[in-house]
C-alpha positions in Angstrom: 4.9 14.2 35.6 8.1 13.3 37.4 9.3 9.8 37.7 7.3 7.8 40.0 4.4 9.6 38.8 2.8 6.6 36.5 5.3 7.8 33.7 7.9 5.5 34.7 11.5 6.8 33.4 12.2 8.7 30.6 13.5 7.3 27.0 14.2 9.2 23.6 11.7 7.7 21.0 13.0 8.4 17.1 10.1 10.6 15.4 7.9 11.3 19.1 10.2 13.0 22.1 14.5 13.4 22.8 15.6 15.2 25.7 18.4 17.5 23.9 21.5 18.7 25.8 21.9 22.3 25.7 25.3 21.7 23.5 22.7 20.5 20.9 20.6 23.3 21.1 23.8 25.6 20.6 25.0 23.8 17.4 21.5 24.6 16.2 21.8 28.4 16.7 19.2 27.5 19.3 16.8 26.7 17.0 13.7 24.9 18.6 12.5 23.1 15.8 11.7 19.5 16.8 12.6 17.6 14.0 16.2 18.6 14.2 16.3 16.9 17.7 13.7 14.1 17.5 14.1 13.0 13.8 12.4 10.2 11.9 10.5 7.1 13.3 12.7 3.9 12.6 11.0 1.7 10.1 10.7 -2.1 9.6 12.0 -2.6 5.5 9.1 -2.9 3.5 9.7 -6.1 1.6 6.2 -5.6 -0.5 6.9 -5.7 -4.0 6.8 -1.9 -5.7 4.5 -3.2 -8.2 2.0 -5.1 -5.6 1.8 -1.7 -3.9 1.5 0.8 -6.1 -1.4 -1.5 -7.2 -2.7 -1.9 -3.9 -2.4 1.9 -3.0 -4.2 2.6 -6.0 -7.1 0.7 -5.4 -7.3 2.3 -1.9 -6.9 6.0 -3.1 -10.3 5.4 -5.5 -12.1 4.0 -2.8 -11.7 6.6 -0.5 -12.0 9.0 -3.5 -15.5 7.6 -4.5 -16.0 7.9 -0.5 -15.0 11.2 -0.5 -17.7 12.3 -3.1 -20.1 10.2 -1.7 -19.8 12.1 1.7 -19.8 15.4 -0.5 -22.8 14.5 -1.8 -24.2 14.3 1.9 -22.8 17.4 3.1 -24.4 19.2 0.3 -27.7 17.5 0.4 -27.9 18.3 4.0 -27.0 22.0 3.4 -29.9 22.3 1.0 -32.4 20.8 3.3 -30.7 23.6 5.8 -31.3 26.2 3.1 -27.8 26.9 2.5 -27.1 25.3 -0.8 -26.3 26.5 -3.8 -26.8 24.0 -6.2 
């Protein structure tokens, strides 16, 4: 889509698109790889205390664990009723 298009004009975002000049591409070796061109999405600081967190992502990690063996549980059941399961 060219400008006018509904895409409006173009802008580098850090970590989604950059619109490299060809001297860039050159000091790469011309090396495609995005993530020497469009690098890292910029970040807010996370002021969330390190202990707080790690407690918080903890608690999250089990209960998609325990979700992910309940959804295993499914996919096998249903497998068996299919006659495909081994247990």
């Amino acid at each position: 889509m060219g400008e006018g298009e509904g895409g409006g004009e173009y802008k580098d975002i850090p970590g989604f698109c950059k619109s490299a000049t060809l001297d860039e591409i050159r000091k790469h070796g011309y090396v495609l790889t995005p993530g020497r061109y469009v690098g890292a999405e910029v970040r807010d600081e996370d002021d969330e205390p390190f202990e707080e967190k790690m407690q918080r992502l903890t608690a999250q990690l089990c209960e998609q664990m325990a979700e992910a063996r309940r959804l295993d549980e499914v996919i096998w059941k249903n497998l068996k009723e299919l006659g495909y399961g081994s247990e």
